[in-house]
MARROVO-51254 format. One record per residue (C-alpha): residue in one letter; chain; x, y, z. Coordinates in Angstrom, 3 decimals. Layout:
<rs>
  r  c        px        py        pz
  A  A         X         Y         Z
...
</rs>
This chain:
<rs>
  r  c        px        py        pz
  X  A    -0.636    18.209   -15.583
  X  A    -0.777    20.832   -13.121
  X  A    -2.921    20.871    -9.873
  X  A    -4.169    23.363    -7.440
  X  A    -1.322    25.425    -5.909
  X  A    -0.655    24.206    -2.161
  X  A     0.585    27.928    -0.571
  X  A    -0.088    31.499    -2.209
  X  A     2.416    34.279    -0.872
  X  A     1.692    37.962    -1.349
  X  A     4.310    37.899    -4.135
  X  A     2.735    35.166    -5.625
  X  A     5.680    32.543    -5.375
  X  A     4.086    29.560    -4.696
  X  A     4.804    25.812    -4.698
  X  A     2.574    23.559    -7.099
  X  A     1.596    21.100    -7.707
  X  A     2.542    18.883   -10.960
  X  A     1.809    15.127   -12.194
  X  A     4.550    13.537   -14.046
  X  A     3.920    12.114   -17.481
  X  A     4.018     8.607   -15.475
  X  A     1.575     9.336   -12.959
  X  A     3.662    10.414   -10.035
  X  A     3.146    13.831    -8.031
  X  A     5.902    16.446    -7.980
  X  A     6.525    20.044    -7.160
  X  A     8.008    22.885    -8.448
  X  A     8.133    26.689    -7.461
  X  A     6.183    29.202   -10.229
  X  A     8.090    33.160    -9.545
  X  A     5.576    35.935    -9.340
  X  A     4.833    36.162   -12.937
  X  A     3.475    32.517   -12.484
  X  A     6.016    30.876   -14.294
  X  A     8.414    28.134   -13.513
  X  A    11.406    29.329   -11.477
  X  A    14.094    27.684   -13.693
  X  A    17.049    27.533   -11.172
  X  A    14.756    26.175    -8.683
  X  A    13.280    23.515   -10.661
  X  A    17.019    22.282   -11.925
  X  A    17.491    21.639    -8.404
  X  A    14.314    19.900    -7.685
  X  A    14.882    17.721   -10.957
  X  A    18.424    16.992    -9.642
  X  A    16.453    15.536    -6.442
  X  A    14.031    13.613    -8.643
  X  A    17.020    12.412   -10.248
  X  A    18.418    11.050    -6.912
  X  A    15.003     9.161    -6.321
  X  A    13.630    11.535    -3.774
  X  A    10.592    11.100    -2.222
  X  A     7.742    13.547    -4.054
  X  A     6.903    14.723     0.001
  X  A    10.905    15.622     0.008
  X  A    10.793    17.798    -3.424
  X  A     7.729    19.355    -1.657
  X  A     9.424    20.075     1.359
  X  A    12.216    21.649    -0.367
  X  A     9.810    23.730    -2.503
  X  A     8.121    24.941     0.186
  X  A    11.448    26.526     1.030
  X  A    12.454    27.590    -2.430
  X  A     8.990    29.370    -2.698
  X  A    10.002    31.213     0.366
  X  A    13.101    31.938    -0.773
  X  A    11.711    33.290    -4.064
  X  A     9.193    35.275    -2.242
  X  A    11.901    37.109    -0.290
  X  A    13.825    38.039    -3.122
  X  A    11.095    39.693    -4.605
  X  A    10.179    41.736    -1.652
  X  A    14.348    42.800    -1.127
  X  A    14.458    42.646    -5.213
  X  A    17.491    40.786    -4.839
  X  A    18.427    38.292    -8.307
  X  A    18.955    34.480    -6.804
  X  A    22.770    34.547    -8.588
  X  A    23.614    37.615    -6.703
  X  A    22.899    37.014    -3.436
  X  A    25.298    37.648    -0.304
  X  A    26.117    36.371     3.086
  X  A    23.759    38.974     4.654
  X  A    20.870    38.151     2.866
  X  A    20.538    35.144     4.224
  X  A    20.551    36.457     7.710
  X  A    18.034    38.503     6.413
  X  A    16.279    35.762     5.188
  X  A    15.914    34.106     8.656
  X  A    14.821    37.462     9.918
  X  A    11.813    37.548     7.552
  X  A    10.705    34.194     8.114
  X  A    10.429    35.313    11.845
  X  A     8.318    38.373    10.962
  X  A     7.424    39.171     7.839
  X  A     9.381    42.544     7.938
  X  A    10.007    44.085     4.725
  X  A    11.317    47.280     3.120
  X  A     7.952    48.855     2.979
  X  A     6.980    47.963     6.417
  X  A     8.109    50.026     9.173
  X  A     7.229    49.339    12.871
  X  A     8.615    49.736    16.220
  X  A     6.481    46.547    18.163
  X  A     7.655    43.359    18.031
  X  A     6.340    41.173    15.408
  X  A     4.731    37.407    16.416
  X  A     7.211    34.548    15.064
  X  A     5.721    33.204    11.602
  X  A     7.696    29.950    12.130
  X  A     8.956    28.092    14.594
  X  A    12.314    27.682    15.046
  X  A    12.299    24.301    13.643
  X  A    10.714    25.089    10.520
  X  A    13.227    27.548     9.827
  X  A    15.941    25.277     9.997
  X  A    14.414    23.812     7.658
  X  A    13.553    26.147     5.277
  X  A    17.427    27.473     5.423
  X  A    18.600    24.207     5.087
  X  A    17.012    23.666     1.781
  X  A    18.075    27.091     0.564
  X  A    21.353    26.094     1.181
  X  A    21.647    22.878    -0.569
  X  A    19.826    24.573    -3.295
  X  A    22.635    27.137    -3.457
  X  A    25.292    24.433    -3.196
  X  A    23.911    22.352    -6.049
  X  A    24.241    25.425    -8.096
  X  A    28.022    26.202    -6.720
  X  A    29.120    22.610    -8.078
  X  A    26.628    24.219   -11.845
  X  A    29.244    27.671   -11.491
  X  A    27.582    29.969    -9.727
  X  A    29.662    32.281    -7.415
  X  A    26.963    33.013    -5.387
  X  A    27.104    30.090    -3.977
  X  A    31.023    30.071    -3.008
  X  A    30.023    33.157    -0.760
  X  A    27.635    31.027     1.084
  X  A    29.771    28.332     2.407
  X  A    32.985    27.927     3.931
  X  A    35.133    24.985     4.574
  X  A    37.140    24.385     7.837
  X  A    40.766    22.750     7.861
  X  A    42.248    20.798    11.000
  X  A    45.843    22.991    11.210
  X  A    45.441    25.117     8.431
  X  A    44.272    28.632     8.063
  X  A    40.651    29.103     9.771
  X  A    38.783    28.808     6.339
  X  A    38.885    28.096     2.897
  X  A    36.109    28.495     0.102
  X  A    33.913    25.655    -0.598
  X  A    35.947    25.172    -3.600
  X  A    38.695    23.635    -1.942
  X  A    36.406    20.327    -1.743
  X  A    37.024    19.470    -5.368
  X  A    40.848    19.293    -4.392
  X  A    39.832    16.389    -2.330
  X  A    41.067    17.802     0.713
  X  A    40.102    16.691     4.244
  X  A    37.777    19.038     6.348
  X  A    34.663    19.503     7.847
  X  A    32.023    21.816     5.591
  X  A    29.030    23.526     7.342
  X  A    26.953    26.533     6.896
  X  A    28.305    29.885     7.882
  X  A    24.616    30.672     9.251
  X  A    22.863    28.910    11.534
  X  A    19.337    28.008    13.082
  X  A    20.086    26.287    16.523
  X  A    17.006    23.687    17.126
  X  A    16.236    23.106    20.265
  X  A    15.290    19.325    20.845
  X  A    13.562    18.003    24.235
  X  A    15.527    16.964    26.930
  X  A    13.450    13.613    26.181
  X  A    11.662    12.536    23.350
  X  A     7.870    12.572    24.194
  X  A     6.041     9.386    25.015
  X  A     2.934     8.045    25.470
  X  A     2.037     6.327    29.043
  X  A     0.561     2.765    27.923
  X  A    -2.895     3.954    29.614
  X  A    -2.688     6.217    27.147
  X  A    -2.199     3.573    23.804
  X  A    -4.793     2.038    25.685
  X  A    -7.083     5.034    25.171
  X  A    -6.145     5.177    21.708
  X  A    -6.703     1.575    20.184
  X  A    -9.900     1.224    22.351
  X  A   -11.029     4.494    20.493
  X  A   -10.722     2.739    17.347
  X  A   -11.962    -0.759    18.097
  X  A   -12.965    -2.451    20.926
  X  A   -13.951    -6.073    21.291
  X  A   -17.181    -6.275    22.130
  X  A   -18.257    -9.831    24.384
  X  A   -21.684    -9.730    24.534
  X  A   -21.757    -9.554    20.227
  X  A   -18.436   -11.672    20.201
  X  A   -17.171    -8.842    17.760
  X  A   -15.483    -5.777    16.883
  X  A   -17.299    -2.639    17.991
  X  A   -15.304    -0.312    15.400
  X  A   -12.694     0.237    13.109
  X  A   -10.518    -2.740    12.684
  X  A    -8.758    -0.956    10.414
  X  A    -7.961     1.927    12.627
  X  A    -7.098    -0.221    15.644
  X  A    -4.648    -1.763    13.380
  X  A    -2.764     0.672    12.058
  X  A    -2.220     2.904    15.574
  X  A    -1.679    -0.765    17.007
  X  A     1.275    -1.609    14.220
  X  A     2.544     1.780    15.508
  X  A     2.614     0.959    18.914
  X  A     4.388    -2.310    18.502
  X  A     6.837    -1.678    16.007
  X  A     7.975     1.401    16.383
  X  A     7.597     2.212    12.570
  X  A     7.242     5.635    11.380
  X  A     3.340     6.484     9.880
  X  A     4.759     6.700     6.175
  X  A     6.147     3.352     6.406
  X  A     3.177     1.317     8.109
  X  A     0.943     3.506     5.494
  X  A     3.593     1.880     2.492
  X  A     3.255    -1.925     3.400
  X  A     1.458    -4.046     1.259
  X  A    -0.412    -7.782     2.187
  X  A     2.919    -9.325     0.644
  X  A     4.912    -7.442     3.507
  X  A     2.846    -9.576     6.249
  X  A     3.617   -12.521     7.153
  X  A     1.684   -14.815     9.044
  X  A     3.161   -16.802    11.955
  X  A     1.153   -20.510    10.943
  X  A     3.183   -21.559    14.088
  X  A     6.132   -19.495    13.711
  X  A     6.805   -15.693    14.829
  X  A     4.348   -13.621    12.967
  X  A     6.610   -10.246    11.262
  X  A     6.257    -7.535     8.799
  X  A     9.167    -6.513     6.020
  X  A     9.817    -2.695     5.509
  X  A    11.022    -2.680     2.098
  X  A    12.011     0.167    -0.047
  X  A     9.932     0.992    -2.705
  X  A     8.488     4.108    -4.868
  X  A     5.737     3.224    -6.807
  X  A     3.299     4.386    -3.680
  X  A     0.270     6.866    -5.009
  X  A     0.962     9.644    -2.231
  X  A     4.814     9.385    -2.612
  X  A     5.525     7.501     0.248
  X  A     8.696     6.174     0.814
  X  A    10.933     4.019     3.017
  X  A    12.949     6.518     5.144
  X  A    17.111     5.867     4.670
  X  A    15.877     3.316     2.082
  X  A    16.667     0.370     4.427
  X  A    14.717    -2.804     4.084
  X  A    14.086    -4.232     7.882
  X  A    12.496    -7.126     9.106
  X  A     9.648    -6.867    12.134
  X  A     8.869    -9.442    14.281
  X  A     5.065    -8.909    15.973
  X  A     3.191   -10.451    18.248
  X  A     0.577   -13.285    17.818
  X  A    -2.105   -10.643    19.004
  X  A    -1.366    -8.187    16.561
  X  A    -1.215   -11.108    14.128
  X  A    -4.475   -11.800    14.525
  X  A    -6.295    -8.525    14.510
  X  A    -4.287    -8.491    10.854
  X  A    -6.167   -11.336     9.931
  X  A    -9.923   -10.403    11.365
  X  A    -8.925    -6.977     9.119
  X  A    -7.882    -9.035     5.893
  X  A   -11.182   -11.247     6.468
  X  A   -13.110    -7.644     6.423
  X  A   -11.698    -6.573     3.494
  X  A   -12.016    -9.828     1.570
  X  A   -15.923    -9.745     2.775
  X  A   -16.248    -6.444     1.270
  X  A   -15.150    -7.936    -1.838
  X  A   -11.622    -5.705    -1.664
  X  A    -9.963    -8.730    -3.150
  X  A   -12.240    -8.873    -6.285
  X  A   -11.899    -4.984    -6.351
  X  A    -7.778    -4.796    -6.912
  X  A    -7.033    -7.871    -8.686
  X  A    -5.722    -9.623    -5.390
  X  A    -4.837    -8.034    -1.669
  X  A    -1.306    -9.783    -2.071
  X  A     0.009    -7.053    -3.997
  X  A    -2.209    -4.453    -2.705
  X  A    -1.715    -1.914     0.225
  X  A    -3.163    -2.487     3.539
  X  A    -4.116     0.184     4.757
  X  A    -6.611     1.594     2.437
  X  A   -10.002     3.817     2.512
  X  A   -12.861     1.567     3.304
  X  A   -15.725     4.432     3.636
  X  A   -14.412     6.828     1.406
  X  A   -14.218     7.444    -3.041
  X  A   -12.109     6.047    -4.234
  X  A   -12.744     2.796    -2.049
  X  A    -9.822     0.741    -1.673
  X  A    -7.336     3.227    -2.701
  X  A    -4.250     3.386    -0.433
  X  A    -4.794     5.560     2.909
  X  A    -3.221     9.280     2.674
  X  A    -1.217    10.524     5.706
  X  A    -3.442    13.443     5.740
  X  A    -6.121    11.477     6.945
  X  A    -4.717     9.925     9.924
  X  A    -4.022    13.964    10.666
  X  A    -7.620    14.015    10.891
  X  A    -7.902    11.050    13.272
  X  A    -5.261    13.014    15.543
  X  A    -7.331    16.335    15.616
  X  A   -10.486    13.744    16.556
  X  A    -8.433    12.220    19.168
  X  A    -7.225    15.654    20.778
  X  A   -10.813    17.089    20.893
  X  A   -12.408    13.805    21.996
  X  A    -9.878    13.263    25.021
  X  A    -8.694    16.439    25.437
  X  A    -7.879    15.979    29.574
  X  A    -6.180    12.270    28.215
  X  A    -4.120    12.998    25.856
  X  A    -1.188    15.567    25.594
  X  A    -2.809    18.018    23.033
  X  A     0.325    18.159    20.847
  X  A     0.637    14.118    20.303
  X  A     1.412    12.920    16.952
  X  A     2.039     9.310    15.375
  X  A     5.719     9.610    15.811
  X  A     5.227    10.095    19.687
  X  A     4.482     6.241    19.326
  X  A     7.874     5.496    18.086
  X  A     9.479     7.155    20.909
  X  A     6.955     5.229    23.423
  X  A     8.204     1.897    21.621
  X  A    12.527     2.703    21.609
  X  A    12.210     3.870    25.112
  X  A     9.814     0.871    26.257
  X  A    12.486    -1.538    24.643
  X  A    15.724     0.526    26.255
  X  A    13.941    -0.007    29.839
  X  A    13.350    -3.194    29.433
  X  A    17.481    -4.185    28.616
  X  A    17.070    -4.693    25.304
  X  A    20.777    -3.374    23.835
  X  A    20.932    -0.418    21.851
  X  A    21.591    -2.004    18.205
  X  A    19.022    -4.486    18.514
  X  A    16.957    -1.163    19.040
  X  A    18.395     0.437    16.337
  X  A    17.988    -2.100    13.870
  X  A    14.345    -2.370    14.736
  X  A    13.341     1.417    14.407
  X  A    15.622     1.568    11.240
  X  A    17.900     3.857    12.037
  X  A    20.951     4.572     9.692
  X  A    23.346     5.221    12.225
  X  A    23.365     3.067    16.351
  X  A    24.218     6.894    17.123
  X  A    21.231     7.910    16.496
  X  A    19.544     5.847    18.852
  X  A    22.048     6.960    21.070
  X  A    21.306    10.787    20.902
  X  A    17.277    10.441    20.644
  X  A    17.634     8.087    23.729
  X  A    20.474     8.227    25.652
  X  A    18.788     9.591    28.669
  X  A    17.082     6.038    28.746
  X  A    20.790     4.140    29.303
  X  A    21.737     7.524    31.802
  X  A    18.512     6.870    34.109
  X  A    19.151     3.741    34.789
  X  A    22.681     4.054    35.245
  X  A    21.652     6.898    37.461
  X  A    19.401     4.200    39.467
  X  A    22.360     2.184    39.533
  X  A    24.411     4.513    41.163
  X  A    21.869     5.515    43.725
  X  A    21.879     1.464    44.734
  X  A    25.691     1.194    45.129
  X  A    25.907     4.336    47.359
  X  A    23.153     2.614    49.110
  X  A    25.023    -0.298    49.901
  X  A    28.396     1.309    50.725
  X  A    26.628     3.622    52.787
  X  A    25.583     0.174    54.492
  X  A    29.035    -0.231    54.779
  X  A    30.234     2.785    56.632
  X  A    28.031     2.489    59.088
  X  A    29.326    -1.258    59.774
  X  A    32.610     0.135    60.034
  X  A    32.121     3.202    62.394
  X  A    30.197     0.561    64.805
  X  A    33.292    -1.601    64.908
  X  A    35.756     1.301    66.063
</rs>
């Protein structure tokens, strides 16, 4: 079953959108004569195969629609491509240039700088899928590095199982903030109270409960939006006189294809306050009869739409995009105007880090596959107050000196 296309490109390469015989939502890329692109859509099986996420398959046809799009404007053939052309590639993602387009002024960017990392990135693991199916093309594309050897070898040398280090022969450098961006906690403040707030004259809510939760579960976790959006009543767990926490566990049967990121299952501990704004929401939904409505909240998501056809259904990600726009225009001298949901994660890691707590236990908590990747997004945390440190010792021996000169 196919849906409505998500992009349309002047060459009419475009990604679509296609439900699976099971239910589940998939892309693929159709080529200007509307039809599948075949070499594109082994790949994006091959991903399938590897129990992608559906929003990764889309990512990387958003790329491969690109990439078909370009090759019809430079009618180029995707098995005959060279080095070059995918410097050109990055070129026209910048501007749009093409053969029939001549101009001397410089052309606005298309696409940030990010984005075409991206975008080239899933080109080239499209391309190296298809080296390891016997393309050449592909060969041409990559080149492997050896530790006292010659300079390079061809990408073929890996199935010799030699030792090396493979990367891409072209490049998009992203530039990352110095710091990740945070939130001040006036500014979660803002946030949940724009949601919810208890009201003590009424002894009540005034609000979205539902809302308040779900930016609060941000806050205090430090999960990413796709994950809070993914747990289900079962993932909850009370505290009943223990410490309340919530499981992250891996699973794909979400509607919107959301998925546990790195696949890890984690275990949350929260607070007794968040705790109990879980249970005035559950008490909500079970007096709106959501219970009755799903067969049972146990095995049902929690977040879900509450004002909104289908009721009940799980909560997309595109509407807490909405809530964001809402936020930006309602506070627009509050909030940074570029905040997302993930800024929250980055105000929770670097909240923990200045408090002492040590880097794996940080790790561990946010997910992360790898302690050095705490260590890169917040390293700066660990410098700064090492920095502070060192400001206090020269403080002291400074203290010192002075102690000393007085005595000569």
């Amino acid at each position: 079953m196919i849906g409505p296309s998500l992009t349309q490109s002047p060459c009419a390469c475009r990604t679509q959108r296609v439900v699976l015989p099971g239910g589940e939502p998939t892309w693929t890329v159709l080529d200007g004569d509307h039809r599948v692109a075949e070499p594109a859509e082994q790949f994006l099986e091959y991903l399938r195969m590897l129990g992608r996420s559906p929003n990764t398959v889309k990512s990387y046809a958003r790329a491969l629609a690109l990439w078909w799009e370009f090759l019809s404007v430079f009618e180029l053939a995707w098995d005959a491509v060279v080095l070059e052309d995918l410097g050109r590639f990055l070129g026209w993602l910048r501007t749009g240039d093409s053969p029939a387009l001549v101009s001397i002024e410089r052309r606005q960017t298309r696409f940030s700088e990010g984005t075409i990392a991206v975008r080239l990135q899933a080109v080239c693991s499209f391309y190296r899928y298809q080296h390891f199916n016997g393309v050449d093309a592909a060969s041409r594309l990559y080149e492997r590095v050896f530790s006292g050897r010659s300079a390079y070898k061809p990408m073929l040398e890996h199935l010799a199982r030699r030792h090396g280090h493979e990367h891409r022969v072209v490049r998009v450098t992203r530039r990352r903030p110095a710091t990740p961006p945070t939130l001040t906690p006036e500014q979660v403040r803002r946030i949940l109270d724009s949601c919810a707030r208890w009201d003590e004259r009424k002894r009540d809510w005034d609000g979205s409960v539902r809302d308040r939760l779900l930016w609060a579960l941000l806050a205090e976790t430090g999960m990413r939006l796709g994950e809070a959006l993914a747990i289900k009543h079962s993932d909850w767990h009370t505290g009943l006189g223990d410490s309340p926490f919530v499981e992250v566990v891996p699973r794909d049967d979400h509607p919107h294809g959301l998925r546990v990121k790195n696949g890890g299952y984690r275990k949350i501990f929260v607070s007794d306050e968040l705790d109990r704004l879980y249970g005035e929401y559950v008490w909500r939904l079970c007096d709106a009869g959501a219970d009755e409505a799903v067969g049972g909240l146990d095995s049902w998501w929690v977040f879900v739409n509450l004002a909104r056809e289908p009721r009940f259904a799980p909560l997309r990600a595109e509407t807490i995009a909405w809530q964001v726009r809402r936020l930006r225009r309602r506070f627009p001298d509050q909030l940074p105007a570029d905040f997302t949901p993930h800024w929250l994660r980055h105000t929770h890691a670097t909240a923990l880090l200045m408090s002492g707590i040590a880097e794996h236990v940080v790790s561990r908590r946010l997910g992360h596959a790898d302690i050095q990747t705490t260590q890169n997004l917040y390293g700066w945390v660990s410098e700064d107050a090492e920095q502070r440190t060192v400001a206090q010792w020269q403080s002291l021996t400074g203290g010192w000196r002075a102690g000393e000169s007085e005595g000569r």
